[in-house]
Every structure is written in structure tokens, then in C-alpha cells.
N, C-alpha and C positions, 0 to 999 in steps of 0.2 A: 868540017864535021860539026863545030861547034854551033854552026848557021842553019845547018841541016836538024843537029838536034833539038834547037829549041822551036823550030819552025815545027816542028813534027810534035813536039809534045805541046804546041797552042792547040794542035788540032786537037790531040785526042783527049787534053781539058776540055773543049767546046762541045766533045762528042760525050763526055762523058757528063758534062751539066745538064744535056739533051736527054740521057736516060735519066737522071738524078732526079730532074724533074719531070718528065714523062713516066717512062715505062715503072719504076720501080714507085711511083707514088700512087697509080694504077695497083700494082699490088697489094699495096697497106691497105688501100681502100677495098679490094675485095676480100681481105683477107678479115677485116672487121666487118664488113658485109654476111661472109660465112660463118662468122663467128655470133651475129646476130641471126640467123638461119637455123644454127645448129640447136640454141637454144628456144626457136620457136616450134623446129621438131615434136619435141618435149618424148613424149612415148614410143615415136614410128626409131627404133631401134636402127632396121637397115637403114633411112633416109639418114640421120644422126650419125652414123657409120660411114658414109658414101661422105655426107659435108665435110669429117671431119679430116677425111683421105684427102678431098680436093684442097681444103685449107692446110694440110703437112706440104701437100707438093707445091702449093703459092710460095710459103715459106723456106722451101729449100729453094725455089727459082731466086727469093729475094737475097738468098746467102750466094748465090753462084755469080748475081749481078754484083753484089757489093763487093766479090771478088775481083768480076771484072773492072768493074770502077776503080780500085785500086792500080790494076795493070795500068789503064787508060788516065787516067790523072794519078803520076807514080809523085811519089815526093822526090823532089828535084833538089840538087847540090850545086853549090856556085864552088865551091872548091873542096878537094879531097879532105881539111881539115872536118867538114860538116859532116863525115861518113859515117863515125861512131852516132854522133847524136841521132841522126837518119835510120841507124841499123837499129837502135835501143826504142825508137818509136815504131818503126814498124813491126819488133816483135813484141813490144807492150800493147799495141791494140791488136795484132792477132790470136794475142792472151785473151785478152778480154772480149774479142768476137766471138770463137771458137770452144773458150772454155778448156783448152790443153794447156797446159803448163807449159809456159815457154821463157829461158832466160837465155840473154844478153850479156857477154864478158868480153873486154876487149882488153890486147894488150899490146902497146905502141903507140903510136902515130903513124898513120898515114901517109905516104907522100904518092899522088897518082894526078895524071893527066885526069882532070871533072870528067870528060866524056867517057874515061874508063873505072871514075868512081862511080858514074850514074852509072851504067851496064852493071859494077857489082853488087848497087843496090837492087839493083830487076833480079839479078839471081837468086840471091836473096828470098824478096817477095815468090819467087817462083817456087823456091825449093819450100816455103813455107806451106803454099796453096796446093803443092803435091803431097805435103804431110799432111792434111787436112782432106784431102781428098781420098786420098789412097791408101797411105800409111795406116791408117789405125791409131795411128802414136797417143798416146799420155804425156809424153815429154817431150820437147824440142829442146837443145841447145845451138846456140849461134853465138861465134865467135870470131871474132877480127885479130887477125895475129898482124902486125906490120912494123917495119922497119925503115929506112929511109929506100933501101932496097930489095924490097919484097911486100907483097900484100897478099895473104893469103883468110880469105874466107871459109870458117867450115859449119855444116850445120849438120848436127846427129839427132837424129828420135829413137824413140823405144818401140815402135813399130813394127810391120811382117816383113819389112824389105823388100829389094828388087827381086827380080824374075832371074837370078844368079846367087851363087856364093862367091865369095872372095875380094881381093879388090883388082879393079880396073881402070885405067886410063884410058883417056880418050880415042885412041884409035882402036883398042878391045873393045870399047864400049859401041864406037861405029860400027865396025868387023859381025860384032852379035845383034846389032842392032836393037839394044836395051840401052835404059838411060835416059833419062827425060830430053827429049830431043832439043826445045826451046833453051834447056840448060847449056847445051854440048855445041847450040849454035852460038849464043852468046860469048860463053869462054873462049869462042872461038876468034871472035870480033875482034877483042880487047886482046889476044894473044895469051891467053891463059892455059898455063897446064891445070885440066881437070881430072880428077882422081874419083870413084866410087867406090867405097868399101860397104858390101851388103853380107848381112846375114839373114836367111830368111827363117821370118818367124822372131828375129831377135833387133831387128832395128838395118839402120843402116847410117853410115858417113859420108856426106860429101864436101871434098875438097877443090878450093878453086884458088891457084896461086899465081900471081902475074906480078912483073917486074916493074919496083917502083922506079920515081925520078918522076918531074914534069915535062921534062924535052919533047918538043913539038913529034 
């Protein structure tokens, strides 16, 4: 597992320096291009109007790649001790990407096999880029509860919620077939009980708790 996963995230570092510096540096450029365009318009209102539609949708393509990019070169962990500091920089720059409020509280230490810290950091990231996407939220929290046996991950926003009321566990959540799927496959990996508590209109909870120890 351990040979497998690092093998697989050189790739998708390589692939992801490949957009870093191709495709999304392509954007910035056309997007300052547009932006010198718009202003040579001057009076033609529609043309000035049309540029400045094609320059919103450059710059949302560039927030979806820098998304991606994230997924594709994730921040990596050599041991479960690094989990907290991992979980507090990735939701301190999706603060500051995003522009939603988002805090970071942990309570514990960690004790987890690295290959089932790094899976709970992609959760993580994941559950983030859906409150960003989806949610609507103003607020995120993410928080690390752990013990020497138990690790459980939660993240709550203020958002419209899932396509459900109430809460739900992973085989409800299969059964109705809601729930962010890439979440409910991961928790699955690593042997995680996952929880969804939604309220639509008023936010939602997910919970992801999986049994600590390092035993092979």
C-alpha cells in the first residue's frame, strides 16, 4: 500500500506541474488579454459586456483547476503525528482562496496507519471543495477529534444541505443514493464509519470515524 501510494502521488505531482505550468498559465494570460480588450472596447457596451462574460468564465475555469491541482498534488504525510498541521493548512488556504470562513480545531493526537492519515486528509479536501461548490456555506468548521483509539473527522458549514433531512450512515446513504460518492468511497478504503447529518436550507455535518492504532 505504502509503495503503491507514493508511486501514484509522483504521478499525479508530475501531472499536476504539467497543468501548473501549461494550462492554467494559458489562462492568466488570456485573462489579462481580456482584460486589455475590455478596456479598448471603450463605448461598444454589448462587445464590453460579451468580454467581460468570457473573462468571469476564464476565471472560474482557473478556481476549478486550482481545485484540481490540489486533489492531484494533495499535501502528503510521513506519519499520522503531521495530520493536525496538514488539516489547519489546508483549511487556512481554502480561507483564503475561497473567501468563506473557515476554522480548524483539533482535539487529541492522532494515532493512524500514514496511508489512513493521508485518505483522511483527501476527505477532507473533498468535503471542503463540495462546500465551495455546492453548499453555499459562509462558514465551515473542521475538526479532528482523536485518541490513541479512534480518529474521527467532522466538517460542518452553514449552507443549503444535502438532497435529504436527517442523519445518515453509509449504507442509508448508498440505499438513497445521496452523499458525496468520492467521500463514501474513501471512508470506505480506510474502513471508516461515515455519518451525514443534513439539514436543508440550514447547513449540514459530516462525520468520518475510523479506528486508531498503527498495526500493519
Amino acid at each position: 500500500r505504502r509503495v503503491l501510494f507514493r508511486s501514484t502521488s509522483a504521478e499525479r505531482a508530475r501531472v499536476a506541474r504539467e497543468l501548473h505550468d501549461g494550462v492554467i498559465q494559458s489562462l492568466f494570460a488570456a485573462d489579462v488579454k481580456l482584460e486589455v480588450l475590455s478596456r479598448e472596447a471603450g463605448a461598444d457596451g454589448a462587445l464590453t459586456s460579451g468580454l467581460r462574460e468570457v473573462q468571469e468564465l476564464v476565471r472560474r475555469e482557473v478556481i476549478e483547476l486550482r481545485e484540481l491541482l490540489l486533489a492531484l498534488r494533495p499535501y502528503v504525510i510521513d506519519t499520522s503525528e503531521q495530520l493536525p498541521d496538514r488539516l489547519a493548512e489546508v483549511v487556512g488556504r481554502f480561507e483564503r482562496e475561497t473567501g468563506i470562513r473557515a476554522r480548524f480545531v483539533k482535539m487529541g493526537e492522532p494515532h493512524l496507519e500514514v496511508w489512513r492519515a493521508n485518505e483522511l486528509l483527501r476527505i477532507a479536501q473533498e468535503a471542503l471543495v463540495n462546500a465551495r461548490r455546492h453548499s453555499g456555506a459562509r462558514q465551515v468548521l473542521v475538526r479532528l477529534l482523536a485518541s490513541e483509539h479512534q480518529c474521527q473527522l467532522v466538517v460542518e458549514d452553514d449552507g443549503r444541505g444535502f438532497a435529504f433531512e436527517g442523519r445518515l450512515d453509509e449504507q442509508s446513504l448508498a440505499r438513497r443514493g445521496v452523499g458525496p460518492l468520492v467521500i463514501r468511497e474513501r471512508a470506505q478504503l480506510i474502513g471508516a464509519a461515515l455519518v451525514i447529518e443534513s439539514t436543508p436550507g440550514a447547513g449540514s455535518r459530516l462525520e468520518v470515524s475510523v479506528a486508531g492504532g498503527t498495526h500493519a
